[in-house]
C-alpha atoms as an extended CHARMM CRD file, in Angstrom:
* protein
*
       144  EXT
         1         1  UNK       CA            -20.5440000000       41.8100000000        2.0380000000  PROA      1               0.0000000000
         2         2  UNK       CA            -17.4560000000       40.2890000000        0.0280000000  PROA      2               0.0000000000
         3         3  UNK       CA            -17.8130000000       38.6120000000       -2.8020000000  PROA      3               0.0000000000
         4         4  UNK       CA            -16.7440000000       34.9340000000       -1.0740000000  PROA      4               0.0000000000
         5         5  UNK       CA            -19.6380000000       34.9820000000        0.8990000000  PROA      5               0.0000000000
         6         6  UNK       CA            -22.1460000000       35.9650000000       -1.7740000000  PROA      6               0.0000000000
         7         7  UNK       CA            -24.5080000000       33.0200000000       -2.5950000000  PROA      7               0.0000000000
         8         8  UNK       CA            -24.0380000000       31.7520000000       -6.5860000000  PROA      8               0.0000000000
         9         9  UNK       CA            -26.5480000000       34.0990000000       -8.8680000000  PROA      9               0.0000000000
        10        10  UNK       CA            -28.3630000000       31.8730000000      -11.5530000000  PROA      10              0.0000000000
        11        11  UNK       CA            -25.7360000000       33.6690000000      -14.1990000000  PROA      11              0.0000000000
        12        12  UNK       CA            -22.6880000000       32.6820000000      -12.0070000000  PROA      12              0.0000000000
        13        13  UNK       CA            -24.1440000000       29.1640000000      -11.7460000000  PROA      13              0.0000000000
        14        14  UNK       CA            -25.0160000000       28.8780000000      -15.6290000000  PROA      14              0.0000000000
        15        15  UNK       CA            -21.0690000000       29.8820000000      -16.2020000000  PROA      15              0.0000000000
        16        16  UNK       CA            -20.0390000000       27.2780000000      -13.9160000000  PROA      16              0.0000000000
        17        17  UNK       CA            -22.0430000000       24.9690000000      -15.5370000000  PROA      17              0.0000000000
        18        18  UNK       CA            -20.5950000000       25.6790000000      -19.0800000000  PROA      18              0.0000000000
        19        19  UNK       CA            -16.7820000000       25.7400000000      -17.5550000000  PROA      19              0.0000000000
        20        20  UNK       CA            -17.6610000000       21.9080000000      -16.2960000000  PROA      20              0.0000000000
        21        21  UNK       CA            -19.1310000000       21.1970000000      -19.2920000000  PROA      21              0.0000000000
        22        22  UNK       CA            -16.0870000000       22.4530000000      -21.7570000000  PROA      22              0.0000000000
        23        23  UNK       CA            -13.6420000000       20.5960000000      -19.2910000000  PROA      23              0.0000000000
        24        24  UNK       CA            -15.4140000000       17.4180000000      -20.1100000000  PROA      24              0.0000000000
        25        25  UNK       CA            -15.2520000000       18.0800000000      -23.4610000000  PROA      25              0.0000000000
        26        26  UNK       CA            -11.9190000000       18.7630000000      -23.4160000000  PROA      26              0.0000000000
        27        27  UNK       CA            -11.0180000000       15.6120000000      -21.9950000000  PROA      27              0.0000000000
        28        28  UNK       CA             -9.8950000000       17.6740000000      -18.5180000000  PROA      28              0.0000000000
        29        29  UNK       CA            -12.2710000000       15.7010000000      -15.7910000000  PROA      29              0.0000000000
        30        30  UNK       CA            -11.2080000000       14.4270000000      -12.8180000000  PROA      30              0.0000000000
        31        31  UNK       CA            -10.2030000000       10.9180000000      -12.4370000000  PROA      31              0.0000000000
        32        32  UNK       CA            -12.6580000000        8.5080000000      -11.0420000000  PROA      32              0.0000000000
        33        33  UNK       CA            -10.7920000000        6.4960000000       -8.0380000000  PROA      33              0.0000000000
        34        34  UNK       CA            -11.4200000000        2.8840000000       -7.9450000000  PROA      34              0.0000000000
        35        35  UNK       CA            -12.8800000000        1.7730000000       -4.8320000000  PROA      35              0.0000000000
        36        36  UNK       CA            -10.6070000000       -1.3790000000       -2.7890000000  PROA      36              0.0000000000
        37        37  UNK       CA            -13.3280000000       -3.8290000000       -3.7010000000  PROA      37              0.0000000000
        38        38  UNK       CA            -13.5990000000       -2.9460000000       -7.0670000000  PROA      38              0.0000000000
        39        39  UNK       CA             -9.6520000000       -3.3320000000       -7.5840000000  PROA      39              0.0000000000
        40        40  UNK       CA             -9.5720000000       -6.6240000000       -5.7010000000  PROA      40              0.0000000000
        41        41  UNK       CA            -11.9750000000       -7.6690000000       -8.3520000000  PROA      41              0.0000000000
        42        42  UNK       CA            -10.3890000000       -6.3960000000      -11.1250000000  PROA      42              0.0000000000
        43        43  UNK       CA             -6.3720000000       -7.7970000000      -10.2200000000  PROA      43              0.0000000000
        44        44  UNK       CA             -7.8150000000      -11.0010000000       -8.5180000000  PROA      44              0.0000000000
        45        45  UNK       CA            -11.4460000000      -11.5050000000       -9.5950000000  PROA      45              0.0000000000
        46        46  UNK       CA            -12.5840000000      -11.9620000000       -5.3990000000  PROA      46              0.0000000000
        47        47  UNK       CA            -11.4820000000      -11.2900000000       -2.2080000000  PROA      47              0.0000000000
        48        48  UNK       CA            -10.7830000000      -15.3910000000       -1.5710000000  PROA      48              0.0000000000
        49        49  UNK       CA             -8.1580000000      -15.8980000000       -4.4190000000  PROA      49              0.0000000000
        50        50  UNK       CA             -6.7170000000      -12.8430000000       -3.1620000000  PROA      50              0.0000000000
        51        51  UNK       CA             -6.6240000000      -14.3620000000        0.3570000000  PROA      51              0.0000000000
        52        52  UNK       CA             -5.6290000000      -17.3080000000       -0.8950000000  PROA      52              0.0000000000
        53        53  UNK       CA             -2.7350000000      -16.0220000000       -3.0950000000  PROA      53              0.0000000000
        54        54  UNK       CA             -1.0800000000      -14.1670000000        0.7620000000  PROA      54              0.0000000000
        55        55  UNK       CA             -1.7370000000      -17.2760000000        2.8210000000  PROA      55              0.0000000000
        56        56  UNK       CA              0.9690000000      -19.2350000000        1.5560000000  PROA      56              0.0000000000
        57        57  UNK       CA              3.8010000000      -16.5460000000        1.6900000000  PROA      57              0.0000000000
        58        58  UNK       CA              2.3920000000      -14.4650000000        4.8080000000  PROA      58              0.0000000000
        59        59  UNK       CA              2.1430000000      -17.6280000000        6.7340000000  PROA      59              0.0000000000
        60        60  UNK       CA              5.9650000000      -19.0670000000        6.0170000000  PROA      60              0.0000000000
        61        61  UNK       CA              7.0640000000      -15.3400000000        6.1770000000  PROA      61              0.0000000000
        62        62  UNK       CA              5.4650000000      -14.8210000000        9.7190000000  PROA      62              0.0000000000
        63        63  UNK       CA              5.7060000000      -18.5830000000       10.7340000000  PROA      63              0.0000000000
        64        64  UNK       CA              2.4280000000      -19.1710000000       11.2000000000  PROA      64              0.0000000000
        65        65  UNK       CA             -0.3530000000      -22.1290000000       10.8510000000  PROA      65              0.0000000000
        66        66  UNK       CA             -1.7560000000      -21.4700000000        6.9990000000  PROA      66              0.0000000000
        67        67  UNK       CA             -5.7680000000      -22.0270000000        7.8820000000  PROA      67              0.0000000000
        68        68  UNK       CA             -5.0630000000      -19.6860000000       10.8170000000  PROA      68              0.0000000000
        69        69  UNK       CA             -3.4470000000      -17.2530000000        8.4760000000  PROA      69              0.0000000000
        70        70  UNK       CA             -6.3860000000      -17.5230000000        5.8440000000  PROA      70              0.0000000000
        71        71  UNK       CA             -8.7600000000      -17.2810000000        8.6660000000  PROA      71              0.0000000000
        72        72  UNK       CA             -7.5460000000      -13.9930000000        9.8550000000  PROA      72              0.0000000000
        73        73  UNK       CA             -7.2150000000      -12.5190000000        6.3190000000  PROA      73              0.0000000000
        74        74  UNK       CA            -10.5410000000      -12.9500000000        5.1640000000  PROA      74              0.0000000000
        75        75  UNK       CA            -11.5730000000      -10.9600000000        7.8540000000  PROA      75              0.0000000000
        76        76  UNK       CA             -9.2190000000       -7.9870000000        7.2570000000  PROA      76              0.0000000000
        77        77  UNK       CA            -10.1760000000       -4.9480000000        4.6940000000  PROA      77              0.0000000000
        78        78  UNK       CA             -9.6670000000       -5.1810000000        1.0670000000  PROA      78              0.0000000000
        79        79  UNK       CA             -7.4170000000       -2.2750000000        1.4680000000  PROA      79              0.0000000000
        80        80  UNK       CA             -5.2440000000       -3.9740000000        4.0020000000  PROA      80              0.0000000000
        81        81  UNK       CA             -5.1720000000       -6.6190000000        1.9070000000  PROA      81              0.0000000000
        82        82  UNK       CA             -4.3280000000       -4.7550000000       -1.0670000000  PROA      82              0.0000000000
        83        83  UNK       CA             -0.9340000000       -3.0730000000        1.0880000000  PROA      83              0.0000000000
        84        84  UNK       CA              0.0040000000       -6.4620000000        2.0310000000  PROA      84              0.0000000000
        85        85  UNK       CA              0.0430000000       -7.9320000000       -1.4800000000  PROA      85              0.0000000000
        86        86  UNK       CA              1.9880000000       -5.3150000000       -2.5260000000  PROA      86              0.0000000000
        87        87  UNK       CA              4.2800000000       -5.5810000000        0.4030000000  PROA      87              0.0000000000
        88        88  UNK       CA              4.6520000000       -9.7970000000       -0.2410000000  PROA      88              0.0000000000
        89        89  UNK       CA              5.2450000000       -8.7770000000       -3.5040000000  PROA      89              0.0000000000
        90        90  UNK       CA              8.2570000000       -6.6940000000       -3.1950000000  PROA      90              0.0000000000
        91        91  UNK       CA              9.4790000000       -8.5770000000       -0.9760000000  PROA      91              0.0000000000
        92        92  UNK       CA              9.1890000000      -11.7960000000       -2.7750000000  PROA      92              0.0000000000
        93        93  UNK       CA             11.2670000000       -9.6380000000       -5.4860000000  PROA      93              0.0000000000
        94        94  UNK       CA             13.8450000000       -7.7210000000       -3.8050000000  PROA      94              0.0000000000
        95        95  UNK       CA             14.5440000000      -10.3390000000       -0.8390000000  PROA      95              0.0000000000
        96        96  UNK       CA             13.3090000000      -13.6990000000       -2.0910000000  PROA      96              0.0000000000
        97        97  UNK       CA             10.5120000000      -13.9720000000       -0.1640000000  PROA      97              0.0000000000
        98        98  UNK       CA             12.4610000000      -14.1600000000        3.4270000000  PROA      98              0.0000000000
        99        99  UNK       CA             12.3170000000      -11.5980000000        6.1730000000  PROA      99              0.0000000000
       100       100  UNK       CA             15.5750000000      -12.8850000000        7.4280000000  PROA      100             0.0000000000
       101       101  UNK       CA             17.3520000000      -11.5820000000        4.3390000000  PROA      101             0.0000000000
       102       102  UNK       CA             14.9850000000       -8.0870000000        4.9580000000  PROA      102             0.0000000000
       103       103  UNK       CA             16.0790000000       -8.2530000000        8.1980000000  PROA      103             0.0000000000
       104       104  UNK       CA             19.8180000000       -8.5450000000        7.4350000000  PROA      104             0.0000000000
       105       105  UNK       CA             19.3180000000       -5.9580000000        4.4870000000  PROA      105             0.0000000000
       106       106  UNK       CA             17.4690000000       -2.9470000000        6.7840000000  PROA      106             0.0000000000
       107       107  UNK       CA             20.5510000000       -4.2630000000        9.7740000000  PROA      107             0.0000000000
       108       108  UNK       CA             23.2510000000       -3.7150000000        7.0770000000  PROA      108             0.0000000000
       109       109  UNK       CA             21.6130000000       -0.2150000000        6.1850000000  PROA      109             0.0000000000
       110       110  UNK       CA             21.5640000000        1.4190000000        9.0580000000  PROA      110             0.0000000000
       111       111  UNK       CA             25.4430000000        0.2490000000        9.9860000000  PROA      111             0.0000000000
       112       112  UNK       CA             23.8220000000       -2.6190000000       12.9150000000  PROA      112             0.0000000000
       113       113  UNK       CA             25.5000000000       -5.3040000000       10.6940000000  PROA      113             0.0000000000
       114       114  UNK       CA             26.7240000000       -7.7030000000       13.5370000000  PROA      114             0.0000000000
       115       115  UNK       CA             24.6240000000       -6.4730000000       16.5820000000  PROA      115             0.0000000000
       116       116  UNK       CA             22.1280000000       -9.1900000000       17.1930000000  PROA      116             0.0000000000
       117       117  UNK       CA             20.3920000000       -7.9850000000       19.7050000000  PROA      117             0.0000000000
       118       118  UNK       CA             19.1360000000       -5.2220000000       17.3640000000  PROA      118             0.0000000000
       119       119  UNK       CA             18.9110000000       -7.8890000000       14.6160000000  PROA      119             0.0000000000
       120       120  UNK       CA             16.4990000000       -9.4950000000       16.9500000000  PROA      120             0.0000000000
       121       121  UNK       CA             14.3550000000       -6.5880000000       17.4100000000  PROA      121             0.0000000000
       122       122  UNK       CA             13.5150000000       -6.0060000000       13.6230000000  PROA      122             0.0000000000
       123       123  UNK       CA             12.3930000000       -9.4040000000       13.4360000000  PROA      123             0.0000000000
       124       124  UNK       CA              9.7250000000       -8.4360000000       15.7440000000  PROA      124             0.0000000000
       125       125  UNK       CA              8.5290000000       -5.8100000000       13.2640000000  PROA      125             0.0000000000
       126       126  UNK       CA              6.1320000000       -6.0290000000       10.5720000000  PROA      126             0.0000000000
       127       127  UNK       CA              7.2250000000       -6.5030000000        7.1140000000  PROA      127             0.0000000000
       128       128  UNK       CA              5.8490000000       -3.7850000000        5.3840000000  PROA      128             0.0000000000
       129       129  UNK       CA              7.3140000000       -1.2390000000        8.5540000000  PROA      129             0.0000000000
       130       130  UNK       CA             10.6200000000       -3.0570000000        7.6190000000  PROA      130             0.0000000000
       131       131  UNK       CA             10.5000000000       -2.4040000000        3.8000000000  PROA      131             0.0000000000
       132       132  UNK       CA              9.5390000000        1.0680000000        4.3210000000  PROA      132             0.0000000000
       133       133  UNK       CA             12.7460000000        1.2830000000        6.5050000000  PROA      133             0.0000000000
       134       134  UNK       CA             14.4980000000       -0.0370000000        3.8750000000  PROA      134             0.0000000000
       135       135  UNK       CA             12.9110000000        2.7710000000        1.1480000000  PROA      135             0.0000000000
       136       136  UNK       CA             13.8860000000        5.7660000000        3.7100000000  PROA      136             0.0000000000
       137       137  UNK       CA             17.1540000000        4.4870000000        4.3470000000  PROA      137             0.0000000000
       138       138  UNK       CA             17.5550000000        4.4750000000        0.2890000000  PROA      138             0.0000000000
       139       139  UNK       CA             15.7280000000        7.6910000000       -0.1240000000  PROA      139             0.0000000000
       140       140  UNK       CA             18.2180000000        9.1560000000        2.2170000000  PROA      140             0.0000000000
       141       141  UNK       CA             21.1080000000        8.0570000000        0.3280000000  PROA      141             0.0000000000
       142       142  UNK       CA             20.3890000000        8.8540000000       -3.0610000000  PROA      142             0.0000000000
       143       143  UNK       CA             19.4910000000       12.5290000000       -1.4830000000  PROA      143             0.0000000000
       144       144  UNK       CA             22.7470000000       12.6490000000        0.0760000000  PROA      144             0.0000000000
């Protein structure tokens, strides 16, 4: 019988216990994730403000009816949620808010400047799949 498949003596288990005890001490214990409904709550104190802070921009981004679009969002995740504020948010930075100028941005990158047809195309695709086009086309370019 190896030693892997032993089962933990009561001496084995007391070390244990002291090694988890002296990492706390030490200040060496593993970091407590924060669960998506507990960060919603934290950043935007409930899931409606948070709702109500996307409606506005995901609904002029996407072109969409703004009680539809609030409609629809209170019923998605808090995660989801939290990717898409973070997605509005960068692009509310980097491309003022307008998937056009993403559009024309992730186009320019990947050397489709005047096709329109494949302009066209990317407008069909979601903004966040867009921006993370437009972080592997960058990746690739500082790597190169």
């Amino acid at each position: 019988m190896s030693s892997e498949t032993k089962k933990p003596t009561t001496a084995n288990k007391s070390k244990l216990k002291k090694r988890q005890i002296a990492r706390r001490a030490a200040g060496v214990a593993k970091p407590a994730t924060e669960s998506p409904l507990a960060e919603v709550k934290r950043a935007h104190g409930s899931k409606e403000a948070l709702v109500a802070a996307l409606a506005g921009s995901v609904s002029k981004a996407l072109g969409a009816d703004q009680d539809e679009t609030r409609q629809r969002l209170l019923g998605a995740p808090n995660r989801k949620l939290l990717r898409l504020h973070a997605a509005m948010s960068e692009l509310g930075e980097k491309f003022g808010g307008s998937k056009d100028r993403l559009v024309a941005a992730v186009s320019e990158a990947r050397g489709h400047r005047k096709d329109e047809d494949y302009a066209t195309k990317l407008q069909s695709y979601s903004i966040p799949r867009l921006l993370d086009m437009t972080r592997a086309k960058s990746k690739s370019a500082a790597s190169a």
